[in-house]
N, CA, C and O atoms as CSV, one atom per row, in Angstrom:
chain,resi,resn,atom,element,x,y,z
A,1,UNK,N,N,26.193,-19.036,-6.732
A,1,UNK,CA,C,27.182,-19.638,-5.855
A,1,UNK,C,C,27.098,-21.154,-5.994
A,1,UNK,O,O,25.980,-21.662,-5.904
A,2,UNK,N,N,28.274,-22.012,-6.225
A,2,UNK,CA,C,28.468,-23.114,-6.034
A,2,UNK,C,C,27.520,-23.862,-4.363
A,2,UNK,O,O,27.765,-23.307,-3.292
A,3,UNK,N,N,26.588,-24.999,-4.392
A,3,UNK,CA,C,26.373,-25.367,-3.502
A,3,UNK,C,C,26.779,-26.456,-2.760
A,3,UNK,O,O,26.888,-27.630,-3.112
A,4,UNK,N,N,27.045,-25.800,-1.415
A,4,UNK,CA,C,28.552,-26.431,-0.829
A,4,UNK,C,C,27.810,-28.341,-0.149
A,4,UNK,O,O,26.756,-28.671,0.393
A,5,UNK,N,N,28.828,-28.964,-0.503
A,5,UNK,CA,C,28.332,-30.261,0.077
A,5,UNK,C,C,27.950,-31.291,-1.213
A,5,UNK,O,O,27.675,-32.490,-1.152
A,6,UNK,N,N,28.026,-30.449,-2.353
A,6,UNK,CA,C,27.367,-31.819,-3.218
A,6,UNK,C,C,28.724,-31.422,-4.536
A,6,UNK,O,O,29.458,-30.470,-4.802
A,7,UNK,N,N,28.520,-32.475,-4.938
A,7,UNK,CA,C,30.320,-32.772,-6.151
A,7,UNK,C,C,29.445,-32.456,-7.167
A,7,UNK,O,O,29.793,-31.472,-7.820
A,8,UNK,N,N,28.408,-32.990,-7.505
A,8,UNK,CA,C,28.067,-32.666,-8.970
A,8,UNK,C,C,27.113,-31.644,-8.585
A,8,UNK,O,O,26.076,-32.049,-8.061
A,9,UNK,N,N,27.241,-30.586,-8.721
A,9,UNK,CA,C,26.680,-29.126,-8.486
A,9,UNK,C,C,26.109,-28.986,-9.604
A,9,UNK,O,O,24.916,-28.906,-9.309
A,10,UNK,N,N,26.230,-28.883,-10.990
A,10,UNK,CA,C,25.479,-28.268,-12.299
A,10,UNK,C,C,24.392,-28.012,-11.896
A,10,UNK,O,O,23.960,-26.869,-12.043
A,11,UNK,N,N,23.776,-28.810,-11.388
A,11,UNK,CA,C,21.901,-28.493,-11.920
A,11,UNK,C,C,21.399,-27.816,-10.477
A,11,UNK,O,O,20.178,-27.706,-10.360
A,12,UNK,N,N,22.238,-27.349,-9.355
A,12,UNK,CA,C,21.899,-26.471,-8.490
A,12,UNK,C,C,22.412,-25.391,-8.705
A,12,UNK,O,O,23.219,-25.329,-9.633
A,13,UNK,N,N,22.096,-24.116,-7.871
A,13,UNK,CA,C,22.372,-22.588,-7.702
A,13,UNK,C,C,21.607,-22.249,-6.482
A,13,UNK,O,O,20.558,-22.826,-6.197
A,14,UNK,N,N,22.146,-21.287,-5.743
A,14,UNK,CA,C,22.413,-20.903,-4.824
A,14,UNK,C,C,21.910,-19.138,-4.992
A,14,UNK,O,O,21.504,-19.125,-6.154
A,15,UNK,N,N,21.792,-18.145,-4.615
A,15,UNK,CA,C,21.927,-16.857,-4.585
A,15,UNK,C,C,21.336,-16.356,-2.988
A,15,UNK,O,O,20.508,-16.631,-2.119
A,16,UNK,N,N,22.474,-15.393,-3.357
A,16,UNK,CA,C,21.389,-13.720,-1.966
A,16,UNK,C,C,21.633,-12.946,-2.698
A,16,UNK,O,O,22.522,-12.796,-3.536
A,17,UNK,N,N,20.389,-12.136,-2.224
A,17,UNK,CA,C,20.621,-10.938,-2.350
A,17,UNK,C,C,20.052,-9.660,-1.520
A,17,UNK,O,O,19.216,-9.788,-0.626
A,18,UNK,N,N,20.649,-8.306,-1.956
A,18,UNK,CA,C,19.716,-7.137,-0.823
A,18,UNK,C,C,18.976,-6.426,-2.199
A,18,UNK,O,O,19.453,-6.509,-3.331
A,19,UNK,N,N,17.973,-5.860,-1.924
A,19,UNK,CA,C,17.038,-4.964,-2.795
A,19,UNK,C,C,16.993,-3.877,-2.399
A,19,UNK,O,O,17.591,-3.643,-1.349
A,20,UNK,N,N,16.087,-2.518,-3.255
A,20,UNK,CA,C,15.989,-1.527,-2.495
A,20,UNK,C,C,15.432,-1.000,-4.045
A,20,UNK,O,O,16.135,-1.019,-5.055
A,21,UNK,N,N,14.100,-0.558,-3.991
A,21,UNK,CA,C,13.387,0.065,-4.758
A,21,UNK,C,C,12.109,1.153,-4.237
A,21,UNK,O,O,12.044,1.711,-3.142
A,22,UNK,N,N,11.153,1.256,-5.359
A,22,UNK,CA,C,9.846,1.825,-5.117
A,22,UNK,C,C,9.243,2.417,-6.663
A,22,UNK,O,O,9.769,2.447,-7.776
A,23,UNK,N,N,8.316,2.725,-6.316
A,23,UNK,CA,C,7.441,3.159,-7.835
A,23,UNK,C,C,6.751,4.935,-7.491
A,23,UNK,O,O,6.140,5.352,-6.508
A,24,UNK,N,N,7.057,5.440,-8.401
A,24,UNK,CA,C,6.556,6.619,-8.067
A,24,UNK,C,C,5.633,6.900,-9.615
A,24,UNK,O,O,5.974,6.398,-10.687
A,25,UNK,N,N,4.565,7.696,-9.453
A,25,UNK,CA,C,3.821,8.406,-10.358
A,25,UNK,C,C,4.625,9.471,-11.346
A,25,UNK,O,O,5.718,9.796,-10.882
A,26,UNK,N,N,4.411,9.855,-12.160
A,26,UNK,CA,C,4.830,11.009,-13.129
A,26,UNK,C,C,4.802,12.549,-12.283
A,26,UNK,O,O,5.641,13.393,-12.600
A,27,UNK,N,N,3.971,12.793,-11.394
A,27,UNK,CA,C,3.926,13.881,-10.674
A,27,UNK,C,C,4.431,14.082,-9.346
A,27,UNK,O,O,4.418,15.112,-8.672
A,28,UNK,N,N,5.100,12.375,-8.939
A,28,UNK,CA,C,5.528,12.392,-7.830
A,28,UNK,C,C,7.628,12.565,-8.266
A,28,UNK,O,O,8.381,12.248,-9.187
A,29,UNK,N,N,7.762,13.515,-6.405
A,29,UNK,CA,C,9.322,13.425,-6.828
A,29,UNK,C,C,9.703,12.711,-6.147
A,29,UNK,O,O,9.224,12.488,-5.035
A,30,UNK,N,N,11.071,11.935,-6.840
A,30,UNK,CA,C,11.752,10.758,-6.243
A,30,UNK,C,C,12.035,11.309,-4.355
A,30,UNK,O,O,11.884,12.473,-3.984
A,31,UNK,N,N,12.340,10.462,-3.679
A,31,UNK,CA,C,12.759,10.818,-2.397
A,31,UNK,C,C,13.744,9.493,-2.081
A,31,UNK,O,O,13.360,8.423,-2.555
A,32,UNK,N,N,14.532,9.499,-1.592
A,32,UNK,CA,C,15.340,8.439,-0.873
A,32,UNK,C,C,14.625,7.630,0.388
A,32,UNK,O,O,15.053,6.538,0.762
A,33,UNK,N,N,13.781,8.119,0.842
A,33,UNK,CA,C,13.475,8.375,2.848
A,33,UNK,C,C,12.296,7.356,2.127
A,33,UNK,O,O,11.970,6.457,2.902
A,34,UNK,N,N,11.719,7.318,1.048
A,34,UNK,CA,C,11.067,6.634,0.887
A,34,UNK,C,C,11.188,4.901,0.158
A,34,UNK,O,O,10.279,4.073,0.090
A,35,UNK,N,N,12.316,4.791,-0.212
A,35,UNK,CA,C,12.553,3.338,-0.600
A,35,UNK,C,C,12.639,2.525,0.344
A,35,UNK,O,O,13.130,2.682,1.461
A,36,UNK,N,N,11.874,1.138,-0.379
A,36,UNK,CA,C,11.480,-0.043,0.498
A,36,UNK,C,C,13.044,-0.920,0.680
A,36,UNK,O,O,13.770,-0.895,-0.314
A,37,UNK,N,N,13.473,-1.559,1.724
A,37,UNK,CA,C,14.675,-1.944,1.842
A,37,UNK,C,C,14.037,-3.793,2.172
A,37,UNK,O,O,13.163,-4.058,2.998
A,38,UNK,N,N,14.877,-5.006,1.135
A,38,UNK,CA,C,14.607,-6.197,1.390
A,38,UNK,C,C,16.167,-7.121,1.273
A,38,UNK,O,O,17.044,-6.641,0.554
A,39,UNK,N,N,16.419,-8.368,1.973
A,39,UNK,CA,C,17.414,-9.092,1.481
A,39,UNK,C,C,16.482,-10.507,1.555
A,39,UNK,O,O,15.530,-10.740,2.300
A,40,UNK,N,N,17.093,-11.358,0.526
A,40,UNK,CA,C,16.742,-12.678,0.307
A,40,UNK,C,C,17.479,-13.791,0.126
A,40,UNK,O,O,18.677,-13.552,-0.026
A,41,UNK,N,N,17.087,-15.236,0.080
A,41,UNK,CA,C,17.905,-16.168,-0.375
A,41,UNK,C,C,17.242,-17.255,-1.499
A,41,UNK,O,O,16.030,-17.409,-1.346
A,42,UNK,N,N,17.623,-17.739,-2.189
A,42,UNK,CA,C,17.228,-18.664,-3.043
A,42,UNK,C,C,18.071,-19.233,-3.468
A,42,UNK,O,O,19.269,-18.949,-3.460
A,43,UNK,N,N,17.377,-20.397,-4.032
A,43,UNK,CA,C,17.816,-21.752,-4.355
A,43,UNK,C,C,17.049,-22.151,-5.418
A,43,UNK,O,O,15.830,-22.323,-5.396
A,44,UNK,N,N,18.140,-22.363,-6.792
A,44,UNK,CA,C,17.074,-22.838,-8.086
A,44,UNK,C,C,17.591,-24.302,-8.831
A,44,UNK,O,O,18.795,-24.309,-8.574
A,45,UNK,N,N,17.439,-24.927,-9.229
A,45,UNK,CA,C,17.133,-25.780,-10.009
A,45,UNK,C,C,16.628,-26.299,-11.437
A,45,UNK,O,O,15.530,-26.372,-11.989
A,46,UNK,N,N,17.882,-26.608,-11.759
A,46,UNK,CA,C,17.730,-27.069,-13.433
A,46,UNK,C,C,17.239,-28.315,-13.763
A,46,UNK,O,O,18.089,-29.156,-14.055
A,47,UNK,N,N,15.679,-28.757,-13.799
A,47,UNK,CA,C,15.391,-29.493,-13.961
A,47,UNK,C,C,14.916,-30.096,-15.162
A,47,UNK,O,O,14.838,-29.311,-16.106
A,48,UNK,N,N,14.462,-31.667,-15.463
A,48,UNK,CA,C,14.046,-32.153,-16.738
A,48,UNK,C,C,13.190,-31.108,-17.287
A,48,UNK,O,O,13.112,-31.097,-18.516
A,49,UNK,N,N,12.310,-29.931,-16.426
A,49,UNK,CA,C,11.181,-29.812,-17.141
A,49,UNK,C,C,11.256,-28.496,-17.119
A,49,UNK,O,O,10.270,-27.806,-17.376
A,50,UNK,N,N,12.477,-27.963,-16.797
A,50,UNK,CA,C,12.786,-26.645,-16.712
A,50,UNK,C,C,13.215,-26.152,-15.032
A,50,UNK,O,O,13.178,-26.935,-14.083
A,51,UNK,N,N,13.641,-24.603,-14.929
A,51,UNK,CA,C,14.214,-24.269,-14.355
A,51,UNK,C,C,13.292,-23.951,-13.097
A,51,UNK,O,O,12.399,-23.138,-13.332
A,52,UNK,N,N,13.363,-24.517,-11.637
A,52,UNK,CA,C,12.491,-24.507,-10.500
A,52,UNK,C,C,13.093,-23.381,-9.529
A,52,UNK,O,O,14.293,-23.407,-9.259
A,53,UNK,N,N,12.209,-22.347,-8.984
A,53,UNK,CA,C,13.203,-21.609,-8.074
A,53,UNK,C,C,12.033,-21.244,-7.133
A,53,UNK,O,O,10.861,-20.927,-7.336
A,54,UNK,N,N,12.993,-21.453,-5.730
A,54,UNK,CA,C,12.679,-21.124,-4.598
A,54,UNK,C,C,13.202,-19.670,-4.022
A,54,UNK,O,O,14.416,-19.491,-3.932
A,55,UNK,N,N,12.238,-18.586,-3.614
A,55,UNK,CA,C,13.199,-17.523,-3.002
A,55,UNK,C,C,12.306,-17.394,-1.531
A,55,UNK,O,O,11.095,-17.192,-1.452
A,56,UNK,N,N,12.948,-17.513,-0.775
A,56,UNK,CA,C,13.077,-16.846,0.977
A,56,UNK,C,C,13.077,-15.405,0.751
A,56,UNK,O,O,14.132,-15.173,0.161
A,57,UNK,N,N,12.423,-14.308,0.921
A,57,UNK,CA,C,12.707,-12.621,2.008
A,57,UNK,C,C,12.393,-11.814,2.599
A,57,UNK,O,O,11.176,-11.648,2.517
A,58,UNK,N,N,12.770,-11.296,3.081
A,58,UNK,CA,C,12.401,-10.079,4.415
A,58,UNK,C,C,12.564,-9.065,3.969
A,58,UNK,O,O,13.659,-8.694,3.546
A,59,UNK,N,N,11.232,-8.180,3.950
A,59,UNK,CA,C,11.270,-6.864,3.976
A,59,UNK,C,C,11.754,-6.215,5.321
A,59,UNK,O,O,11.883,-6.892,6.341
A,60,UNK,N,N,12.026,-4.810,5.271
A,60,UNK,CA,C,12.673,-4.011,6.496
A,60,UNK,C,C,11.948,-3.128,6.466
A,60,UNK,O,O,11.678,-2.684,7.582
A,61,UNK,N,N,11.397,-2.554,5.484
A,61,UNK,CA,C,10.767,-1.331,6.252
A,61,UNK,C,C,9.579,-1.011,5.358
A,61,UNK,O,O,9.463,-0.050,4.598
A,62,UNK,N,N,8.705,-2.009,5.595
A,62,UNK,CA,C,7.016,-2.174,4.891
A,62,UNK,C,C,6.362,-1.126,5.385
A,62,UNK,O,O,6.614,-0.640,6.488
A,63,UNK,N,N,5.468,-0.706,4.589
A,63,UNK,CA,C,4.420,0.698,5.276
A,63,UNK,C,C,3.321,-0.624,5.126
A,63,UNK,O,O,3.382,-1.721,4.572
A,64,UNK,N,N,2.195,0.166,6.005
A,64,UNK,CA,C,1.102,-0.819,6.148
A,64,UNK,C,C,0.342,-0.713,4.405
A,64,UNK,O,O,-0.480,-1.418,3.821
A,65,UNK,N,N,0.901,0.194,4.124
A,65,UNK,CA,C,-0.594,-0.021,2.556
A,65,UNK,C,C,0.320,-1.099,1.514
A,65,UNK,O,O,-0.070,-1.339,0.371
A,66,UNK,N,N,1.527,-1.674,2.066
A,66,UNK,CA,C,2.453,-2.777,0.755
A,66,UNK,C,C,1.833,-4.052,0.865
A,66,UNK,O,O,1.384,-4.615,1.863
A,67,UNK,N,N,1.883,-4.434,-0.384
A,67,UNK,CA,C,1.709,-6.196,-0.360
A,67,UNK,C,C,3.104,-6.390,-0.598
A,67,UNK,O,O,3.686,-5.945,-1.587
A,68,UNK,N,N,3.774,-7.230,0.552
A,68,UNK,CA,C,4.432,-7.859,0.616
A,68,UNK,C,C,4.510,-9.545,0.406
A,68,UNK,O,O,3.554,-10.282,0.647
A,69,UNK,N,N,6.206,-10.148,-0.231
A,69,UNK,CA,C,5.752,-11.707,-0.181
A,69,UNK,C,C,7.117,-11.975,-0.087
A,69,UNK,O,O,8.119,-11.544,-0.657
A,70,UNK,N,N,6.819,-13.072,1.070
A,70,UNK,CA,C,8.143,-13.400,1.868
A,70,UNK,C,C,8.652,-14.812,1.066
A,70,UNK,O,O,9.795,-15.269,1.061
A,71,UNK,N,N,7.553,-15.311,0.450
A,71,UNK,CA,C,8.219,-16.707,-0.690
A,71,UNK,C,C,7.301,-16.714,-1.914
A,71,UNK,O,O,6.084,-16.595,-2.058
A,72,UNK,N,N,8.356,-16.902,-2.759
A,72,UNK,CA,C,7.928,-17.156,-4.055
A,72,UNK,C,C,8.536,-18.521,-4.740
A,72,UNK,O,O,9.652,-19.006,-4.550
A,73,UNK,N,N,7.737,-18.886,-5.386
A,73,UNK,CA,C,7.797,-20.025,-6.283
A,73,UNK,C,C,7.255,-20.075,-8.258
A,73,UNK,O,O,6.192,-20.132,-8.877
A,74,UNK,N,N,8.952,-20.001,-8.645
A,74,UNK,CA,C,8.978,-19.523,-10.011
A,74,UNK,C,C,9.089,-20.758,-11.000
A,74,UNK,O,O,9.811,-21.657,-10.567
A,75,UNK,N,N,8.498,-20.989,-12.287
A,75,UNK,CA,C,9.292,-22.242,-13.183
A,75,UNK,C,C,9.166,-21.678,-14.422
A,75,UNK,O,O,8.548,-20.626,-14.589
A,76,UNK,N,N,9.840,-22.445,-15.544
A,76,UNK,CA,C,10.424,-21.532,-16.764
A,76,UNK,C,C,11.452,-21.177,-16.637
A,76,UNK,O,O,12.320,-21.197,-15.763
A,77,UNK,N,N,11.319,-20.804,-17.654
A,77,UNK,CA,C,12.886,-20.382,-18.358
A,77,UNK,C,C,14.126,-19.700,-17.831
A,77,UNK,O,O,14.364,-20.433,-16.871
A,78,UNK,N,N,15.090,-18.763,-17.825
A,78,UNK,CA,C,15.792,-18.209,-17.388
A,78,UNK,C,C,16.676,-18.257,-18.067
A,78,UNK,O,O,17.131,-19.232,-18.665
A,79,UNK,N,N,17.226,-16.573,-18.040
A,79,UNK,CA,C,17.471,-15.604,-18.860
A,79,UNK,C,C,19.166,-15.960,-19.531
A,79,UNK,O,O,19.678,-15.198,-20.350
């Protein structure tokens, strides 16, 4: 998404998004009742030294045995 308020936008970006995954074993069967549900926001940056990204998110429905992470901080490349 274009970020609103600044004219020369190029070297910002903007995103949300919602998630919804999980990992199962070879012997385990898929189930629905069991996927983890998350939405997020981030904000990245094209900088001299490469690409900087910030992400904000909230999980919804963590079981106590998840490592969860509500911010991440990425640099390099992009895709």
């Amino acid at each position: 998404m274009p970020v609103p308020f600044l004219k020369n936008n190029n070297q910002f970006r903007l995103s949300a998004f919602i998630d919804a995954g999980n990992v199962y074993e070879e012997s385990e069967s898929m189930s629905l009742s069991s996927l983890r549900y998350s939405a997020g926001l981030g904000v990245m940056w094209v900088s001299p030294f490469g690409p900087l990204k910030i992400v904000v998110a909230q999980p919804f429905n963590e079981k106590p045995t998840d490592r969860t992470e509500v911010f991440q901080f990425q640099m390099g490349q992009q895709f």
